[in-house]
N, C-alpha and C positions, 0 to 999 in steps of 0.2 A: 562174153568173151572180151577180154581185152583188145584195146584198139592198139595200131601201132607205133601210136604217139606215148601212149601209156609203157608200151611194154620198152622203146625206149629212152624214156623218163628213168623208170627202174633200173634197166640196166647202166643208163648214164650215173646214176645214184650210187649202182654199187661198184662204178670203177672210181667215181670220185672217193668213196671207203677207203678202196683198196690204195689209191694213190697214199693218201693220207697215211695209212698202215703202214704202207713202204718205204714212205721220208721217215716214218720213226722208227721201224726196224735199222734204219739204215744209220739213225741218229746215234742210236744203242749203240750198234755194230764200231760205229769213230771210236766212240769214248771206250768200250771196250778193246780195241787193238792199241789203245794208249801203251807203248811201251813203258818200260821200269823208270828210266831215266825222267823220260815227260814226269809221270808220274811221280817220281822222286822231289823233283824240279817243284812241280804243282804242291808238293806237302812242305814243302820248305817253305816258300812262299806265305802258303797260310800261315803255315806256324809263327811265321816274322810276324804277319797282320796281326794274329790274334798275342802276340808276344806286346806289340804299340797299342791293342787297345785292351790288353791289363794293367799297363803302365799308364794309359792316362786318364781308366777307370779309378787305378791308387791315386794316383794325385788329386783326383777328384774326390775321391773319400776323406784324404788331409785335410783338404778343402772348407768339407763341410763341417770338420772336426772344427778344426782353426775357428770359424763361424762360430759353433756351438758354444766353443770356449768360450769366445770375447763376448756374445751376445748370453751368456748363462743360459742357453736354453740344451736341447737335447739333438741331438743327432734327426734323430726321429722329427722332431718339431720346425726344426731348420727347413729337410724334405718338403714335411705337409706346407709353409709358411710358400714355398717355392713352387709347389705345386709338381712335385714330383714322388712318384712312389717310391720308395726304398727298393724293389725290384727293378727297376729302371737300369 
């Protein structure tokens, strides 16, 4: 038989669960009653972010063109010499 230290252990166990469950139900629940507008708001934003880091991924690509040029090596060569991968 279970003593009654044990039995609540367990139960203490499973409201500490259920707490946990419920901050994240509840978490879901914010982000989903995100109105249009927030929302709209939220995808602009990103869009601006990832708009500044394609533009200063190009420049960076020029970059190592520029390098490649004056140094006659390859694009490719430049990266490995830098210690960077071409996916990067």
């Amino acid at each position: 038989m279970s003593s009654p230290e044990n039995l609540h252990a367990v139960i203490q166990g499973s409201i500490d669960s259920l707490l946990v469950k419920k901050a994240a139900l509840e978490e879901e629940a914010a982000l989903q009653s995100m109105d249009a507008e927030t929302a709209s708001i939220s995808i602009k934003k990103h869009m601006a972010q990832l708009h500044d880091y394609n533009k200063a991924r190009d420049d960076a690509q020029k970059l190592f063109g520029l390098i490649a040029e004056r140094t006659g090596e390859t694009i490719k060569s430049v990266y490995d010499r830098m210690g960077i991968e071409m996916d990067d």
